[in-house]
C-alpha positions in Angstrom: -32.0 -27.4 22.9 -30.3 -29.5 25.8 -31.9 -29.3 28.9 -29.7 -28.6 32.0 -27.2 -27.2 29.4 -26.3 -23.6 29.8 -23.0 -21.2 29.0 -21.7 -20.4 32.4 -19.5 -18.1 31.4 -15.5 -18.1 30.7 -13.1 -19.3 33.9 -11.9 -16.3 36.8 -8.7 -14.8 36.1 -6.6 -13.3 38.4 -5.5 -10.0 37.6 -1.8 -9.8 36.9 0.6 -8.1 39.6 1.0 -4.3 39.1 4.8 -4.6 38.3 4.5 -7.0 35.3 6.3 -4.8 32.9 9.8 -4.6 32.8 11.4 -1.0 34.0 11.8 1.4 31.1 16.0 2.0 31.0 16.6 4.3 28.0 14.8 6.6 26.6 14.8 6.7 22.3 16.2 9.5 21.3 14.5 12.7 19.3 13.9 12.1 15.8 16.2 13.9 13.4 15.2 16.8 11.3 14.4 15.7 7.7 16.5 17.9 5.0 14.6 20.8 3.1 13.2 19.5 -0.2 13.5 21.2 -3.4 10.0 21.0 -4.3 9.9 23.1 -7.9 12.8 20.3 -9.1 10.5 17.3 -7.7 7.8 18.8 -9.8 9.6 19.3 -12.8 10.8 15.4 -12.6 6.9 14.1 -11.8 5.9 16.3 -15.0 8.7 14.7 -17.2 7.9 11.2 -15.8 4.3 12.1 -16.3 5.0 12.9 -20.1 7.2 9.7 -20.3 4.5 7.5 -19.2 1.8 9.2 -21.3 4.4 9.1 -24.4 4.9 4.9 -23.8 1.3 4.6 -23.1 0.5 6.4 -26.8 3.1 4.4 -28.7 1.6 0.9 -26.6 -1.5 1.7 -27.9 -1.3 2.6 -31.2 1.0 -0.4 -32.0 -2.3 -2.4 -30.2 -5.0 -0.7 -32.7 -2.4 -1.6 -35.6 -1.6 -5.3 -34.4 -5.6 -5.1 -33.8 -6.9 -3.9 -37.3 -4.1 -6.5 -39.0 -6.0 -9.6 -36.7 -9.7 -8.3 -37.9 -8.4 -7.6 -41.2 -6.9 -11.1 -42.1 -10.7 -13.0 -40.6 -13.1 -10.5 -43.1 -10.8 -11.0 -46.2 
């Protein structure tokens, strides 16, 4: 496009000096063991959450198909 125009490239660098980084002083420590879980009681409280859920989802629902047939009802009348 523009003669005599050309990329050359990005600038030199110099590399940085090999003891950049600061010295490592303490070392973090193990981490801790994580307590046994009581897995049959964390799946009895998912299944009762899961009924809960699926028991306010009905109720939501069914109060939407009555609020629903009481709109369509009141426009064909």
């Amino acid at each position: 496009m523009y003669p005599g125009l050309a990329y050359q490239g990005p600038p030199p660098t110099t590399p940085p000096r090999r003891d950049w980084r600061p010295p490592r002083i303490v070392e973090p420590a193990q981490p801790r063991r994580l307590p046994v879980q009581d897995h049959i009681r964390i799946d009895e409280e998912e299944a009762r959450a899961r009924t809960l859920t699926r028991g306010i989802g009905i109720v939501v629902g069914a109060i939407l198909i009555v609020v629903l047939c009481a709109l369509c009802g009141r426009e064909v009348f």
